[in-house]
DSSP file (Angstrom, degrees, kcal/mol; ACC not computed):
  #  RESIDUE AA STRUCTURE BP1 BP2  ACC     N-H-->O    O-->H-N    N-H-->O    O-->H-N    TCO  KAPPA ALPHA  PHI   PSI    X-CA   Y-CA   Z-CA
    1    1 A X              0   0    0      0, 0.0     2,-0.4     0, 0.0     0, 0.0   0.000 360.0 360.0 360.0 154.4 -152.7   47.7  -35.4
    2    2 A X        -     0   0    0      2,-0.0     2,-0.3     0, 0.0     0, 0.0  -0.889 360.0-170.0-131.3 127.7 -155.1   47.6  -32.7
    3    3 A X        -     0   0    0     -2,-0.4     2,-0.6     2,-0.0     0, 0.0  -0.995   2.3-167.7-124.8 131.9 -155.7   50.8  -30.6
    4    4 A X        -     0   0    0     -2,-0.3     2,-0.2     2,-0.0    -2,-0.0  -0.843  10.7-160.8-163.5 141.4 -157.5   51.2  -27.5
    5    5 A X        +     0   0    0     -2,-0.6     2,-0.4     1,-0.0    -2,-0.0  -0.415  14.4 165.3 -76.3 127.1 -158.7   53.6  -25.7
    6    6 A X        -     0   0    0     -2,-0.2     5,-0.0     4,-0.0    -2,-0.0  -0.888  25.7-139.7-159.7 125.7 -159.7   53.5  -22.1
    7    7 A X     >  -     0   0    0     -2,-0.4     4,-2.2     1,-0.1     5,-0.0  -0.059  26.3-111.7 -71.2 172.4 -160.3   56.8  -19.8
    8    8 A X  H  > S+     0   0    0      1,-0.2     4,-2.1     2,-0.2    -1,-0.1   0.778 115.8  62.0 -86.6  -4.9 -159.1   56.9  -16.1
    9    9 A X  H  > S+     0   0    0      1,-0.1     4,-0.9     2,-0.1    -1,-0.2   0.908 109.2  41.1 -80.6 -18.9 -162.3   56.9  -14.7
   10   10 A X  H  > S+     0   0    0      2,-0.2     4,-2.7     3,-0.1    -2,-0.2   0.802 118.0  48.6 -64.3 -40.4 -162.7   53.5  -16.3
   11   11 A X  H >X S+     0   0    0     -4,-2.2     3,-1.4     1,-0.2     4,-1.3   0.984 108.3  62.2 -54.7 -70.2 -158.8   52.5  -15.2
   12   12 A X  H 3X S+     0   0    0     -4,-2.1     4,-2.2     1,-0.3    -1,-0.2   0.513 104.2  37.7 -25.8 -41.4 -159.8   53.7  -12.1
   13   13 A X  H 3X S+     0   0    0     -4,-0.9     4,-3.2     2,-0.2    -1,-0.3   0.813 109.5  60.0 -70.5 -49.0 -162.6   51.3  -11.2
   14   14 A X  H XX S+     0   0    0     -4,-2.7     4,-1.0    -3,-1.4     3,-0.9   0.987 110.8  50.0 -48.2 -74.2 -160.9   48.3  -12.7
   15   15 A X  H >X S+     0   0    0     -4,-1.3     4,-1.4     1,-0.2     3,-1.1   0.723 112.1  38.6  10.3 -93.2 -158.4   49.2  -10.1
   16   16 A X  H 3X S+     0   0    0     -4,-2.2     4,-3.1     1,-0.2    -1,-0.2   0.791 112.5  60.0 -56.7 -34.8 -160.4   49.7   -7.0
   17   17 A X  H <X S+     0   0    0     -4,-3.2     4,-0.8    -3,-0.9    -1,-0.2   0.747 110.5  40.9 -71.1 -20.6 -162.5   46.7   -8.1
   18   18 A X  H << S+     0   0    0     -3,-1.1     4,-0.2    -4,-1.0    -1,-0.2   0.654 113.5  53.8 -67.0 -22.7 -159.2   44.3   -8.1
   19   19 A X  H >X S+     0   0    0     -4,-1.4     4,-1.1    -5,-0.3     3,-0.8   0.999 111.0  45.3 -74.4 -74.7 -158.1   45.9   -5.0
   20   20 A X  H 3X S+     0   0    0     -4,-3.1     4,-1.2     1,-0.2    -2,-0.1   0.709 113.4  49.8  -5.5 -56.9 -161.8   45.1   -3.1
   21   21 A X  H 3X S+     0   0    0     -4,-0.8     4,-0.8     1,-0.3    -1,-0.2   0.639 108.8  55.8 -99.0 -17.4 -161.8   41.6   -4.3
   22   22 A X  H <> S+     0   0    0     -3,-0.8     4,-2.2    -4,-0.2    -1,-0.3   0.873 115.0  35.8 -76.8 -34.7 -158.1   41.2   -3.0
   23   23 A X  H  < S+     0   0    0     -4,-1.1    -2,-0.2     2,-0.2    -1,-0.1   0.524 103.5  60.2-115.2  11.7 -158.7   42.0    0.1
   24   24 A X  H  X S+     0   0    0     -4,-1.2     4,-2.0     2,-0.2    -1,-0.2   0.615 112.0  58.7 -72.1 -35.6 -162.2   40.7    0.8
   25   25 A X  H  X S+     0   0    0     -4,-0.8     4,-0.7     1,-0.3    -2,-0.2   0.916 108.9  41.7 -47.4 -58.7 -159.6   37.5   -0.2
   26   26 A X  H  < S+     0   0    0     -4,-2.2    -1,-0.3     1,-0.2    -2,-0.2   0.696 108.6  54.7 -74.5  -9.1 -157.4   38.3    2.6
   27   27 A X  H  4 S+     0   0    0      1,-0.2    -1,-0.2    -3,-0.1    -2,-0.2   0.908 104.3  57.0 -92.1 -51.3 -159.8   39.0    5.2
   28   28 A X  H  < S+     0   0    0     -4,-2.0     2,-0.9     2,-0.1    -2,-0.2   0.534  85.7 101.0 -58.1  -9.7 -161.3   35.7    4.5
   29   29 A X  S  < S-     0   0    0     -4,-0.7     2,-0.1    -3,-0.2    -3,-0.0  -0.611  75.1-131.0 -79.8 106.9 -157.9   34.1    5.3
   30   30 A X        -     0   0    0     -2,-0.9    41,-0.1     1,-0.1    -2,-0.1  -0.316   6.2-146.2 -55.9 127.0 -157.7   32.5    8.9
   31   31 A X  S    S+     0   0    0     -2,-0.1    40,-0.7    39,-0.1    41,-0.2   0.963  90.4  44.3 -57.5 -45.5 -154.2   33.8   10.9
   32   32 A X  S    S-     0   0    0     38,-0.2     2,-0.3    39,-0.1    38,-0.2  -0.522  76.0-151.2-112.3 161.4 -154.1   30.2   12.7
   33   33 A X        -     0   0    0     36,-0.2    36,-0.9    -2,-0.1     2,-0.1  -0.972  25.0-124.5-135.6 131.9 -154.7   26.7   10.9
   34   34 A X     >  -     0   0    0     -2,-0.3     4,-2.5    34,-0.2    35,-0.1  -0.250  35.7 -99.9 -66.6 175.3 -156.4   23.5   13.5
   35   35 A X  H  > S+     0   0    0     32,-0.2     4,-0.9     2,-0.2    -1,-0.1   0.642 129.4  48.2 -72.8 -27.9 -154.6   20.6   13.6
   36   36 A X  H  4 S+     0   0    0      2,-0.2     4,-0.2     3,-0.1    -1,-0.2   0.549 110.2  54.4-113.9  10.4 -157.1   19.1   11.1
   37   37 A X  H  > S+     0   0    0      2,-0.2     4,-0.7     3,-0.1    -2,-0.2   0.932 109.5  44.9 -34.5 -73.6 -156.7   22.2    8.9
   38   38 A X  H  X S+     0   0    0     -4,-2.5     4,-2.2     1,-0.2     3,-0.4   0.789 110.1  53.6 -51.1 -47.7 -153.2   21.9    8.8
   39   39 A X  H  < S+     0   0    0     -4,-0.9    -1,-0.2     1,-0.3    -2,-0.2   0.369 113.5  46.5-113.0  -3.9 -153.7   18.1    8.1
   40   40 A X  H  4 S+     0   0    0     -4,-0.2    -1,-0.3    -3,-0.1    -2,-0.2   0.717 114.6  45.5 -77.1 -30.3 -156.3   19.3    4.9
   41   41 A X  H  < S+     0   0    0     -4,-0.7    -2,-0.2    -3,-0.4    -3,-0.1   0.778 119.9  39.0 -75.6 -27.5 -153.8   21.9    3.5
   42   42 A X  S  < S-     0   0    0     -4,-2.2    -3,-0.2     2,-0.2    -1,-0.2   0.777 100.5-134.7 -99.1 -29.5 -150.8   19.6    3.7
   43   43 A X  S    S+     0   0    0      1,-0.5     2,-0.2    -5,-0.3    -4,-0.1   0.777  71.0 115.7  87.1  11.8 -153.0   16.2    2.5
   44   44 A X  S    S-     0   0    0     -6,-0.2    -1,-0.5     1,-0.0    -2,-0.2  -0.933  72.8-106.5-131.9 152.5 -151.2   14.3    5.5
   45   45 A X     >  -     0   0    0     -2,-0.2     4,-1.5    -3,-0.1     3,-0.3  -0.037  38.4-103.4 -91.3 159.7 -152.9   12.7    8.8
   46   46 A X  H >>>S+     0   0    0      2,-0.2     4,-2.1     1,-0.2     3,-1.0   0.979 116.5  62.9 -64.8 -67.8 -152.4   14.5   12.1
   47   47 A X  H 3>5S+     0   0    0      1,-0.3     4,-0.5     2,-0.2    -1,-0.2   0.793 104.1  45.8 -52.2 -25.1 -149.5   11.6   13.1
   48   48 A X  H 3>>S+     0   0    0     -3,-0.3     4,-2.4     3,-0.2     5,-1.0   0.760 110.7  49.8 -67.5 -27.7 -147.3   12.3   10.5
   49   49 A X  I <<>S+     0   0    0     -4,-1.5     5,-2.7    -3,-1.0     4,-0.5   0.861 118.4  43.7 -68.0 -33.8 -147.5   16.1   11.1
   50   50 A X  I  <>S+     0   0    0     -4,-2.1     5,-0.6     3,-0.3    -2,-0.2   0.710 122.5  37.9 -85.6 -38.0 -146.8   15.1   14.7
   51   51 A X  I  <<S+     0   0    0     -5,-0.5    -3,-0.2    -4,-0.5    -2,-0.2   0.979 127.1  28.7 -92.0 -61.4 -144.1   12.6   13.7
   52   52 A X  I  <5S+     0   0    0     -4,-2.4    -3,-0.2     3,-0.1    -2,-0.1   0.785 129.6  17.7 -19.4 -77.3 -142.6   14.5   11.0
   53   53 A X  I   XS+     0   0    0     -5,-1.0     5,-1.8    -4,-0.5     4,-0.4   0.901 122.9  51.6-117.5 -33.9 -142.6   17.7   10.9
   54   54 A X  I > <S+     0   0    0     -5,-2.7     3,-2.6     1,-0.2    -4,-0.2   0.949 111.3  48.8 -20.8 -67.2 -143.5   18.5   14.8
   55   55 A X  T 3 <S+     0   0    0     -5,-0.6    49,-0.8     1,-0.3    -1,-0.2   0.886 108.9  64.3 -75.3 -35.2 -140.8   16.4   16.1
   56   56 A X  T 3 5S-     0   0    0     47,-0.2    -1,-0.3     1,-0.1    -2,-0.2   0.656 126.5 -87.3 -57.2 -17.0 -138.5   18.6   13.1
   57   57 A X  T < 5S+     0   0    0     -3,-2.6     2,-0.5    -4,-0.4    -3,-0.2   0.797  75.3 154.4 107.9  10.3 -138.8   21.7   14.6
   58   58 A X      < -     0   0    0     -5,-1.8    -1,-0.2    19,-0.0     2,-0.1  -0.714  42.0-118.4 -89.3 154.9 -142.3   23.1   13.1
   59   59 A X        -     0   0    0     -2,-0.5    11,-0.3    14,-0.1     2,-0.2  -0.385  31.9-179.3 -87.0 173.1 -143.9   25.6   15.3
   60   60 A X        -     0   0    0      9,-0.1     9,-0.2    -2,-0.1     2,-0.1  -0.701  25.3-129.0-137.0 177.8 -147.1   25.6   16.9
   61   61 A X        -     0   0    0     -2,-0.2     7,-0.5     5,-0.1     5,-0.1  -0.505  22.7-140.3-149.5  66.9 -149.0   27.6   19.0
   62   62 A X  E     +A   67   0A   0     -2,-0.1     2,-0.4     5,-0.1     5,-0.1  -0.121  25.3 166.1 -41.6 113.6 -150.5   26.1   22.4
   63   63 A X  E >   -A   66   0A   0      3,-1.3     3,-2.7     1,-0.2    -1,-0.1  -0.947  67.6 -58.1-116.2 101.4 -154.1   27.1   23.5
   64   64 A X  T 3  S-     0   0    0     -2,-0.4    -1,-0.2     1,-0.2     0, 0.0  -0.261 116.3 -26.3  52.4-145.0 -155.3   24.8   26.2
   65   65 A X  T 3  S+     0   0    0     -3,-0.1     2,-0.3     2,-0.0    -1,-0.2   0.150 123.1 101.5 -97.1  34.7 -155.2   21.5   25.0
   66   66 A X  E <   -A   63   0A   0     -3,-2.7    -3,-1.3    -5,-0.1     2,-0.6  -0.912  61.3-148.6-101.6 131.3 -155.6   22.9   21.5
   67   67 A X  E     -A   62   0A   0     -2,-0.3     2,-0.3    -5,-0.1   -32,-0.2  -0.850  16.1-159.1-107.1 150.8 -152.5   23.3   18.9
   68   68 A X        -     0   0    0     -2,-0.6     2,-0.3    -7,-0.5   -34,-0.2  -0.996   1.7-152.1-111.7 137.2 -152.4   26.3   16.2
   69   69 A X        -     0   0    0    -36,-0.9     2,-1.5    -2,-0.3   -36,-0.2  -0.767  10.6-136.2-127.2 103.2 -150.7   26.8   13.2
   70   70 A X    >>> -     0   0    0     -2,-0.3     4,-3.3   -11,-0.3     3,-3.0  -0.545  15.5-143.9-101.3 106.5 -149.4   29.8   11.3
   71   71 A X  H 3>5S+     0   0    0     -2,-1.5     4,-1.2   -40,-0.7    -1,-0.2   0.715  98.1  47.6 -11.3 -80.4 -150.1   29.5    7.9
   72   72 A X  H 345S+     0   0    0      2,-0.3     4,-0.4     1,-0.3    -1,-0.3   0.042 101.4  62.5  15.3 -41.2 -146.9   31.1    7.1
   73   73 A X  H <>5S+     0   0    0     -3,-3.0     4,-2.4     2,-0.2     5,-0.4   0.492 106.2  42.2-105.3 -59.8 -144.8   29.3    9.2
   74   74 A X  H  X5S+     0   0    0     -4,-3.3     4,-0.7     1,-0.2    -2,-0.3   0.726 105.4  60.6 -95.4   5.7 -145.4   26.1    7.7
   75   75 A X  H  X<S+     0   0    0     -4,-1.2     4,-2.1    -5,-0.7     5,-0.2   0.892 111.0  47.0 -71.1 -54.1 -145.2   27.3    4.2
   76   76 A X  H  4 S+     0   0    0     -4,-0.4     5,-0.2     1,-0.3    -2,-0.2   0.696 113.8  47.5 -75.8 -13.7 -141.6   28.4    5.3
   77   77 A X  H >X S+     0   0    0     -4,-2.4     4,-2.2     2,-0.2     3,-1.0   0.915 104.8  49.8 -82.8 -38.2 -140.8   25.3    6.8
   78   78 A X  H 3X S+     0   0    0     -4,-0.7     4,-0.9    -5,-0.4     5,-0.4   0.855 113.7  58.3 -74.9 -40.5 -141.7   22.7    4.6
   79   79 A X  H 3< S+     0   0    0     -4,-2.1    -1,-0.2    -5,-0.3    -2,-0.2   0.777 107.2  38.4 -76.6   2.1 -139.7   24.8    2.2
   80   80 A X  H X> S+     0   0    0     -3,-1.0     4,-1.6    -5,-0.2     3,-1.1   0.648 115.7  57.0 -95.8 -47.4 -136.8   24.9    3.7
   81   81 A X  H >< S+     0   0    0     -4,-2.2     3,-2.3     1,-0.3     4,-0.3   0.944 118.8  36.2 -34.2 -76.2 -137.5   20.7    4.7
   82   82 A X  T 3< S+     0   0    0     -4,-0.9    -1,-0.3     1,-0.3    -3,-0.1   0.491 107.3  68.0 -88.2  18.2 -138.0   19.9    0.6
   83   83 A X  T <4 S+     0   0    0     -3,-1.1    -1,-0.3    -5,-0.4    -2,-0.2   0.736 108.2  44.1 -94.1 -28.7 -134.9   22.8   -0.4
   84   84 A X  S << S+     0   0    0     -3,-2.3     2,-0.2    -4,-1.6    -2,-0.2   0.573  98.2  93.9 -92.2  -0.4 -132.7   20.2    1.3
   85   85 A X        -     0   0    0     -4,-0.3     5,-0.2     1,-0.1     2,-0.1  -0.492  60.6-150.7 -91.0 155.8 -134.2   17.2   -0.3
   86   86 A X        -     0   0    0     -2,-0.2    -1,-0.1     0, 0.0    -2,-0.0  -0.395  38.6 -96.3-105.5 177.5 -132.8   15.4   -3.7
   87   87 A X  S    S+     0   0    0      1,-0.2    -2,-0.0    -2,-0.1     0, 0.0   0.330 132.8  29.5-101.8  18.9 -135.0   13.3   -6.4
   88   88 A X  S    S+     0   0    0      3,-0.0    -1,-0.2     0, 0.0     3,-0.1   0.384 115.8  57.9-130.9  15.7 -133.9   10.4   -4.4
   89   89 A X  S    S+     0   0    0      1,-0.1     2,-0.5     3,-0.0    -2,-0.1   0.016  77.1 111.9 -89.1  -0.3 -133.5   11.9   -1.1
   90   90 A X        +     0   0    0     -5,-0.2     2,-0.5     2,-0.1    -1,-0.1  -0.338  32.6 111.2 -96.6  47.4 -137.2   13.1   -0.9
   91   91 A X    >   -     0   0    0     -2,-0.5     3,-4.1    -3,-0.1     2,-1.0  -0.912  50.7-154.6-117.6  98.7 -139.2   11.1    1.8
   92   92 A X  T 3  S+     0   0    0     -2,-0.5    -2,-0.1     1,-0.3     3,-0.0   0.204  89.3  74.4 -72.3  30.2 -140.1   13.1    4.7
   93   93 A X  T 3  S+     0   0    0     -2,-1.0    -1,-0.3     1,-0.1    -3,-0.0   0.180 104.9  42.9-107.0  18.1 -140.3   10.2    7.0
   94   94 A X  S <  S+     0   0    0     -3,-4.1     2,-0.8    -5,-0.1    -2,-0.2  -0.155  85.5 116.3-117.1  32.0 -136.4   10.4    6.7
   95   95 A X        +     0   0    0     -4,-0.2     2,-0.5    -5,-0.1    -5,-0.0  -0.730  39.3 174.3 -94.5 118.0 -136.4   13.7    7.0
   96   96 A X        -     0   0    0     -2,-0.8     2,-0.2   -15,-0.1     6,-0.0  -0.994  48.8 -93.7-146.7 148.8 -134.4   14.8   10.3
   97   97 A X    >   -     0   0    0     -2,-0.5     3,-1.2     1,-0.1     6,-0.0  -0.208  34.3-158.6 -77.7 113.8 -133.8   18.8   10.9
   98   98 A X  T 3  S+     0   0    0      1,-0.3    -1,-0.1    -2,-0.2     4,-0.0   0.402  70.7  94.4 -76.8  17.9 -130.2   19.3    9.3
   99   99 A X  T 3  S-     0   0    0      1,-0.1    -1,-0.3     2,-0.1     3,-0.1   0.403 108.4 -99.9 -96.9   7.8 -129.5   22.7   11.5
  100  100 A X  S <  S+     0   0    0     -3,-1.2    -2,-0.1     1,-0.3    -1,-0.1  -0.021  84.3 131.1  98.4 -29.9 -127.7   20.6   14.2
  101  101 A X        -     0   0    0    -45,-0.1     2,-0.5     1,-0.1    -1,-0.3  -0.212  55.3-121.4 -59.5 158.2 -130.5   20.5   16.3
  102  102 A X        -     0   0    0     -3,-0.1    -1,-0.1     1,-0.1    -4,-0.0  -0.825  32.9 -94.3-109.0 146.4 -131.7   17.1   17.8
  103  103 A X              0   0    0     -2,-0.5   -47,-0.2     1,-0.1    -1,-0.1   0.008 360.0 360.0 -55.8 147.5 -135.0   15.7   17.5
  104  104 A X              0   0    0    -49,-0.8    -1,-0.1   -50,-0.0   -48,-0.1   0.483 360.0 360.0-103.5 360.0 -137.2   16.4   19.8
């Protein structure tokens, strides 16, 4: 059997130093994503986001003639988008927004 020992000032450190390194993580994390942000994180061109998932009901966030993008927001959309999709039902350029609304 393997015993080991480890005091709290030691715990203590480990601790604070995961804690630090989490939230130097989060700090570094943008609130808004650009258009060609969005269109690195998702690995699809700005006209399918436009075509897609726009015209579907994700939000956006108008600044001047700039749009933003809540991280956050489009995690929880495209996950609701692929929660309705099948494994032959899965092409978001048939994808139209099943909540009764009409495409915009």
């Amino acid at each position: 059997m393997l015993s080991v020992q480890i005091d709290d000032k030691t715990v203590t450190t480990l601790l604070e130093k995961a804690i630090n390194e989490r939230v130097d993580e989060l700090a570094k994390q943008k609130y808004f994503m650009s258009y060609k942000e969005l269109s690195e994180y998702l690995n699809i061109s700005k006209p399918i986001i436009e075509d897609r998932l726009i015209k579907n009901g994700l939000k956006y966030y108008k600044v001047g003639t700039k749009y933003l993008f809540k991280k956050n927001e489009v995690d929880e959309f495209l996950d609701d988008m692929t929660a309705s999709m099948t494994a032959t039902n899965n092409d978001i350029k048939f994808f139209n927004k099943l909540k009764g609304a009409a495409i915009r």
